[in-house]
N, C-alpha and C positions, 0 to 999 in steps of 0.2 A: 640192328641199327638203333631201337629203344634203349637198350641198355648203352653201347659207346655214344650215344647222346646224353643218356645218364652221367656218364663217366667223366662227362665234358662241364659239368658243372662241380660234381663229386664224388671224386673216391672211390669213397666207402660206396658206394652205389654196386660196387664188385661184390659185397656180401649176401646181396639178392640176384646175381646172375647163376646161370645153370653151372654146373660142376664143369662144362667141355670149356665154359667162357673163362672160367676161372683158372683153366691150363692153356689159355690161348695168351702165347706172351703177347701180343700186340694190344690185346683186351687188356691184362695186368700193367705195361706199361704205362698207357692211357690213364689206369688209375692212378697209379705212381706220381705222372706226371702235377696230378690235381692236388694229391696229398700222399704223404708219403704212408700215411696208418690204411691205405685199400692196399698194401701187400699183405695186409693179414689175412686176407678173406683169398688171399692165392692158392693155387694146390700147390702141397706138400713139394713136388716135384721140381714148381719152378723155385719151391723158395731155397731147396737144395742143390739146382742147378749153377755152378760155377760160373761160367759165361753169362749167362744170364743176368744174375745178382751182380757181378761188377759194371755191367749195362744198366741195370736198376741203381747201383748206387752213383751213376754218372749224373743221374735224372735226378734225384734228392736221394741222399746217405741216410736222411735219420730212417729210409724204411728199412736202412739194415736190422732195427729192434726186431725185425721179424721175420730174417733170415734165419735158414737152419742153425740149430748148436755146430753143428758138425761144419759148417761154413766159418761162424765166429770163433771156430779152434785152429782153421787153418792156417797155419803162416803164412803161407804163399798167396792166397784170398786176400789175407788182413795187411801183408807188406803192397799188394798190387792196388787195393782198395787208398790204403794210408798213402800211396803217393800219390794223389789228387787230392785228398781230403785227408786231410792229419786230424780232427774233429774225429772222424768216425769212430778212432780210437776208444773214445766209452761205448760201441755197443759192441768191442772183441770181448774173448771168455778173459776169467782173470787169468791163467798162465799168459795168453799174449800180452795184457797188460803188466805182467811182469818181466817179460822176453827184453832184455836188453837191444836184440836190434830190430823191432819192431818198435817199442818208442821211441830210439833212436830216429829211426827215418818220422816217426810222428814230432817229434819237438824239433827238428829241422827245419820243417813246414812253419808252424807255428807252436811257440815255448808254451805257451799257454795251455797243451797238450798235455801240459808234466801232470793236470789237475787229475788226470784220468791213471796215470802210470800206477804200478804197484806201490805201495813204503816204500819197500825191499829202492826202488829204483829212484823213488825222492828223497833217499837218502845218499843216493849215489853221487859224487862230485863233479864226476864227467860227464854223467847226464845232464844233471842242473845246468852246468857251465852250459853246455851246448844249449838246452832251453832260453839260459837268460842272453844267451849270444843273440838267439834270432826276436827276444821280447822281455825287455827286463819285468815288466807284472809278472812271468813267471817264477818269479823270485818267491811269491805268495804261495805257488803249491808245494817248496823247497822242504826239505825236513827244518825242525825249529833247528836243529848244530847248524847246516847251512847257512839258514839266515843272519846268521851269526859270523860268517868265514870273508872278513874282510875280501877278499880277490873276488868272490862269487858277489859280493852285495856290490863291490865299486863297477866289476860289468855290470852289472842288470840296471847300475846307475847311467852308466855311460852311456848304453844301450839308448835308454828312453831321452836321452839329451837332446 
């Protein structure tokens, strides 16, 4: 009860709880919920846990920085994640951030997502376009040719009209 009253103010309060509190998702959420940096102090187990982690990042995403590698490589994770939260996109590995239908479905949500995509994919025309479709400022993460490709700058114009 000291320590989820702990929790109730801060977090990070999970770094001084015993080892069972810190595999107790109910305990971990609670942190979650105050700040997203008391997933660090989680066991291994929940931050690897699938279900879980997509219930943590309903609560706030930025604690995915401190989800498993093995979480931020999966596609299946990173496409289920990125359809609530396109933003998450900067804490997948870089292969996802180069996965064409992974920031696909992220610049859908929002263009402004391309900031995180690979080169390889802010170079891509079809990606851009669908970016500046849903937010012409996405025009800015474009590669410098695109910026340049009259059709892609008059949407990203028209967009923000």
């Amino acid at each position: 009860d000291v320590v989820m009253a702990a929790l109730g103010h801060r977090g990070r309060a999970l770094e001084f709880a015993t080892e069972e509190m810190r595999a107790d998702p109910q305990v971990v959420l609670a942190a979650v919920e105050r700040d997203a940096e008391g997933l660090q102090y989680a066991s291994e187990g929940l931050k690897q846990d699938f279900d879980f982690m997509v219930h943590v990042s309903k609560i706030n995403f930025r604690a995915l920085r401190h989800a498993s590698q093995d979480l931020l490589s999966n596609k299946v994770f990173a496409l289920e994640v990125i359809s609530r939260e396109a933003d998450a996109l900067q804490y997948f590995s870089v292969d996802l951030r180069g996965d064409r239908q992974v920031v696909t479905a992220a610049v859908k949500l929002d263009g402004s997502t391309l900031e995180f995509a690979a080169e390889e994919l802010q170079r891509d025309r079809s990606i851009v376009l669908t970016a500046v479709r849903e937010d012409g400022c996405a025009l800015e993460f474009a590669s410098a040719k695109l910026r340049k490709d009259w059709y892609i700058v008059l949407t990203a114009v028209e967009q923000n009209a």
